[in-house]
N, C-alpha and C positions, 0 to 999 in steps of 0.2 A: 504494500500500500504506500502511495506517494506519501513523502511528508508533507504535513500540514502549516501551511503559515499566515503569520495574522494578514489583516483584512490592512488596506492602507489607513495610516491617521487619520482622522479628519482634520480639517484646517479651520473648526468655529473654536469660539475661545472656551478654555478650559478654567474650572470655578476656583483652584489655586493661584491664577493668573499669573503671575512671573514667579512663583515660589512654585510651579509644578512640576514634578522630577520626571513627568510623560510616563508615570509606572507604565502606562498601559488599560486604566481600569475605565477612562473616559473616553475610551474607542471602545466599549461595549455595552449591551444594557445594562450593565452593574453599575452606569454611571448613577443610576438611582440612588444608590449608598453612598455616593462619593464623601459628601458633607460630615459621615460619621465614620467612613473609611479612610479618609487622606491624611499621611500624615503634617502635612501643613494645611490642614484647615484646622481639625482636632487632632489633637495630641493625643492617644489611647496607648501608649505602651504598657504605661506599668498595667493598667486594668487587663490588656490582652496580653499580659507573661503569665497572668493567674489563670486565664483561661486556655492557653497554651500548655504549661505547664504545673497547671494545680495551684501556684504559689508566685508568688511577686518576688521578687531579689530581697535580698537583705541587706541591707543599707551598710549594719555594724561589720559586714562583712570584705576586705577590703576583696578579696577575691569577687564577690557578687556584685560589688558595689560599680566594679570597672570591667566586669565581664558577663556578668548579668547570671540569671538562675542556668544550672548546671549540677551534674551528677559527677559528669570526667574528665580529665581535661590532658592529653600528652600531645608528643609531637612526634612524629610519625615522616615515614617515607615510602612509595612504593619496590620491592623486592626489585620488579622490572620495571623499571618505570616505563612509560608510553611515548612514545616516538613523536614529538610535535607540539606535548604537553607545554603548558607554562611551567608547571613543576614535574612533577614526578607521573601527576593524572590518579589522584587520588578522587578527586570529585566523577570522573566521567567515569571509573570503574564503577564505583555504587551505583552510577547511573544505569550502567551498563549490567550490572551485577541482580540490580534491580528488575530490569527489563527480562533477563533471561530465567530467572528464578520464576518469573512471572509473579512478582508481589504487584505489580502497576501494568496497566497497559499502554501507556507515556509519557513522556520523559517533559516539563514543560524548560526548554532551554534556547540560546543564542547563538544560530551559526551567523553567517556574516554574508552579505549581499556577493554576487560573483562580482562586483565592479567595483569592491571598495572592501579592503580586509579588516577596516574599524566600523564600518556600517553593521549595525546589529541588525539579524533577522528574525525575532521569536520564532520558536516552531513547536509544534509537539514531535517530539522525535518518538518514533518506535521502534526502532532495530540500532544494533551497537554502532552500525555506521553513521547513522543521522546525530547518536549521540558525541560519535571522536570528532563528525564535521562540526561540532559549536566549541572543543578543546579551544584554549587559549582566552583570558579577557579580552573585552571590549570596552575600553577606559571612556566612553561614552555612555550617554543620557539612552534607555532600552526601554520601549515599551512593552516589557515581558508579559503584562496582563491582556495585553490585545486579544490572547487566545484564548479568554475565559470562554467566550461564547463559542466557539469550537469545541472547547474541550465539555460544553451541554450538546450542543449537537450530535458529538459523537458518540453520546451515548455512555464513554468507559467510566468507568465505577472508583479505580485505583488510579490515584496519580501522582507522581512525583514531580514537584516545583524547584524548579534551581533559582532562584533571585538574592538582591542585596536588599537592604533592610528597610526601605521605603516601599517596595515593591510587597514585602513580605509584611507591612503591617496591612496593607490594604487588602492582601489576599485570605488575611485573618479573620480580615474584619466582616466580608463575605463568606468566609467558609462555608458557615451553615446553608447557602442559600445554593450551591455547588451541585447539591443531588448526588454527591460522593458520597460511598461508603468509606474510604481511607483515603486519606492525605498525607502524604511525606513532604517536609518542606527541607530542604536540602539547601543553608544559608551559606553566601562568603563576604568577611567583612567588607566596607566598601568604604571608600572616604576620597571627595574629590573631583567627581566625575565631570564632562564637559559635554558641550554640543560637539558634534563634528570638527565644526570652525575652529573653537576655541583648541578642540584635538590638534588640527591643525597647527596655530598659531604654538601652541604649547611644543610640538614635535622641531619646527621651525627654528624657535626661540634655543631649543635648548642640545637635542640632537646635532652631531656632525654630516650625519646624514638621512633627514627626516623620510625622505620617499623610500629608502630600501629598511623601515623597521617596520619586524613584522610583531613585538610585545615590549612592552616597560612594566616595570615595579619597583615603586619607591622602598627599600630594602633595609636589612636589621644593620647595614654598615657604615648606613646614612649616606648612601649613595642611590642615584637613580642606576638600574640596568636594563640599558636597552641592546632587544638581542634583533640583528639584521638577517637578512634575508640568506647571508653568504656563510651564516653558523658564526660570527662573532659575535661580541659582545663589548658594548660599551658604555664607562660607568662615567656620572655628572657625581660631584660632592652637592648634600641639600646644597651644602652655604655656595656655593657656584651659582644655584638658579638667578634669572634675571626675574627675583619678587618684582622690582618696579614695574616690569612691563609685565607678569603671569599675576597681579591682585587680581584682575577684577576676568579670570580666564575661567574660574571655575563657577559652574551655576548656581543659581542663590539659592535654590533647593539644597545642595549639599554646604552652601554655608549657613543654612540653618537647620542641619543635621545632627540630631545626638543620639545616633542608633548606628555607633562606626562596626559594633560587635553582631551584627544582625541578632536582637537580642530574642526574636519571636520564631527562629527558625528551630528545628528539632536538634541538625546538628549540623553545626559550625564548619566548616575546612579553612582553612588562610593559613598567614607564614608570621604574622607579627608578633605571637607569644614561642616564638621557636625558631633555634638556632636558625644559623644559613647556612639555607641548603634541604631545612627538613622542611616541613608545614606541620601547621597551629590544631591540632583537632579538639573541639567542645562539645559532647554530648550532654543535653539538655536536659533530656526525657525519657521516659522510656522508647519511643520512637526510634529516636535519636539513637538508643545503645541498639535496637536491632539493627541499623542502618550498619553503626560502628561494628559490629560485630559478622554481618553478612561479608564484611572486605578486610576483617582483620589477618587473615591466614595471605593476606598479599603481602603484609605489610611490615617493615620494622620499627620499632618503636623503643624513645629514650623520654625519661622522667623529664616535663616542663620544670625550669630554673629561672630563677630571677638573680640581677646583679647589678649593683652599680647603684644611682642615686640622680635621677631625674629633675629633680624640680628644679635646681638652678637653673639645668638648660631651660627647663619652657620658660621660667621668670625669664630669664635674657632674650629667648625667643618672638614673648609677645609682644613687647616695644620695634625689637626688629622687623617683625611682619606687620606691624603696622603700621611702619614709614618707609616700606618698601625696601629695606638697606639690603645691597646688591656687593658681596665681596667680589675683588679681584680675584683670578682662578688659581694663583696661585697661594693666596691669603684661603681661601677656600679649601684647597687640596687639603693645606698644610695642618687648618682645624679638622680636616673630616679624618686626618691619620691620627690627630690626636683624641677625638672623640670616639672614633671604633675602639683604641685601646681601653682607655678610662671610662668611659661612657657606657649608659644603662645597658644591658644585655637581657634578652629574653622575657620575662612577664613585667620585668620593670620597662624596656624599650617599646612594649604594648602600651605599659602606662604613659609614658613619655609621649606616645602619640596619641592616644585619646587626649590627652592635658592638653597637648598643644594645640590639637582640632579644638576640645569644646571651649577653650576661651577665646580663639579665634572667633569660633562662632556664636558664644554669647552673646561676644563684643559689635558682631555683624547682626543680629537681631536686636537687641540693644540700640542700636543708631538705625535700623533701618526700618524694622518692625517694634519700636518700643511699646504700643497696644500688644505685643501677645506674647511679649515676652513672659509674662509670670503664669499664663496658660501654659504656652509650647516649648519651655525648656521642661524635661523633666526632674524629679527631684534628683537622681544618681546624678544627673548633670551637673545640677547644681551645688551639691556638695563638692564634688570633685573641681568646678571651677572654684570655689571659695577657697579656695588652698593659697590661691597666686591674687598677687597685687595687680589690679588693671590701670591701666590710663584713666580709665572716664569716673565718675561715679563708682559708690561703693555699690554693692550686689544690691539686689532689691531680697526683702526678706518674704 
């Protein structure tokens, strides 16, 4: 059976209006729930972690508090890893693994337009092939829900969802209404994403050679790596980036973002709370440990560590990003050698980047949206920014 893929955008405006991340849920009839499914119009996470996972996070908890409710947590690599993967292909086995066990009848995930290898294409995948063609991110804006109304049509019962944590609050938030008997929701952190353009503009800016990369990830070495089409690889120090010209690149959806942990998914994949080289795994749920445990016998695995001591960096961090200060490359290089030494490692360098997103983005709803601020940050957020000294005003209580 062909794969299935979503239906084109519409082009009428959307009820987030410039905070809309395009999940997808407004090119379907679900746009009906939108108002109490978005997560920038209503804020529902902490309410939908309870309904998710029985239980809300625990605040006392620093682990819960920055990583949200959870049962497991290690770091992991595949045995053989998959030929093409961004990492090793830990995500697209389950998927895969999924599929052939027959627990789902398809796969909800992102291959990429044949005329543009950052162009996201939702699809429902049903065979392992449809699932390795969506293998690799797409550091762009995905309207991954487009295929809700397909995935009613089609009739299947069992489905498995791949999205980031915008996408995943919204598809929460409709679950009931789905006509599934099981849902697997299959999260990977997300922080930052862009329009196409701005992909562009950002590839442009900061790549040696933007047209021949085919993936990037801002990395645990404090370096960008982007890998090219020819099998190399090429790394940017953060402090290299040119902030003055990349502020205002990424969409205002993801800068008023405080869901970097995909905190509603069953279970987690990403590389931030784990060494370089492995990937992050977070089982949530019980869901979650079936999924973890149908792809464990691929896998190897070493105990999550923390190291090192973050908060100075984001204090110094936030004034910097916020007046754009652009080091020389060599100035740049020269801190990124001394910061991969010294500097946080493993669930501290997770912390390190949550901190330094949620006061960025406090800071950006705060001056842009200050009506919804005290609605749409959530409270884990808000704790965790109250740590660090801001520019403007004291926190609102």
């Amino acid at each position: 059976m062909p794969v299935k893929t979503a239906r084109p955008i519409r082009s009428d405006r959307y009820p987030a209006k410039e905070l809309c991340s395009r999940c997808g849920l407004c090119d379907t009839s679900y746009v009906q729930y939108v108002k109490e499914a978005c997560a920038f119009i209503t804020q529902r996470i902490e309410e939908l972690e309870a309904s998710a996972h029985g239980r809300s996070r625990q605040l006392d908890s620093d682990r819960e508090l920055y990583f949200g409710v959870h049962s497991h947590m290690t770091a992991a690599r595949k045995l053989e890893p998959i030929e093409g993967a961004q990492w090793t292909g830990i995500v697209s086995s389950i998927a895969i693994a999924m599929l052939e066990h027959n627990w789902v009848e398809g796969v909800v995930c992102v291959q990429n337009t044949e005329e543009d290898r950052f162009q996201p294409k939702p699809v429902i995948a049903r065979t392992a092939e449809e699932v390795l063609a969506a293998r690799v991110n797409k550091p762009t804006l995905s309207p991954n829900l487009s295929i809700l109304d397909l995935v009613r049509e089609s009739g299947m019962k069992r489905l498995l969802a791949i999205g980031v944590g915008c996408q995943i609050q919204a598809l929460r938030a409709v679950q009931a209404e789905l006509g599934l008997e099981k849902l697997y929701v299959l999260g990977t952190p997300c922080v930052d994403n862009v329009t196409r353009a701005g992909l562009q503009k950002f590839l442009e800016t900061t790549s040696r050679s933007p047209e021949t990369v085919v993936h990037y990830e801002f990395m645990q070495d404090f370096r960008v790596h982007f890998k090219h089409e020819d099998g190399s690889t090429e790394t940017v120090p953060f402090f290299g980036l040119k902030t003055n010209q990349l502020k205002d690149v990424f969409a205002p959806s993801c800068m008023s973002c405080f869901d970097y942990v995909n905190s509603l998914a069953d279970l987690v994949v990403g590389y931030m709370g784990a060494p370089f080289g492995w990937q992050w795994m977070v089982v949530r749920n019980d869901t979650g440990r079936e999924m973890f445990d149908l792809v464990a016998e691929q896998l190897e695995f070493q105990p999550v560590m923390s190291k090192g001591d973050r908060k100075s960096a984001v204090q110094q961090s936030i004034p910097a990003y916020d007046k754009g200060v652009t080091l020389p490359m060599w100035a740049a290089q020269l801190m990124g050698v001394v910061i991969e030494k010294i500097g946080p490692k493993g669930l501290e360098y997770a912390r390190f980047s949550i901190d330094s997103h949620f006061t960025r983005n406090y800071l950006y709803v705060k001056r842009n949206y200050p009506q919804k601020l005290e609605e749409h940050v959530p409270a884990y957020a808000k704790c965790i920014v109250s740590q660090y000294k801001l520019p403007d005003r004291a926190l609102s209580t």
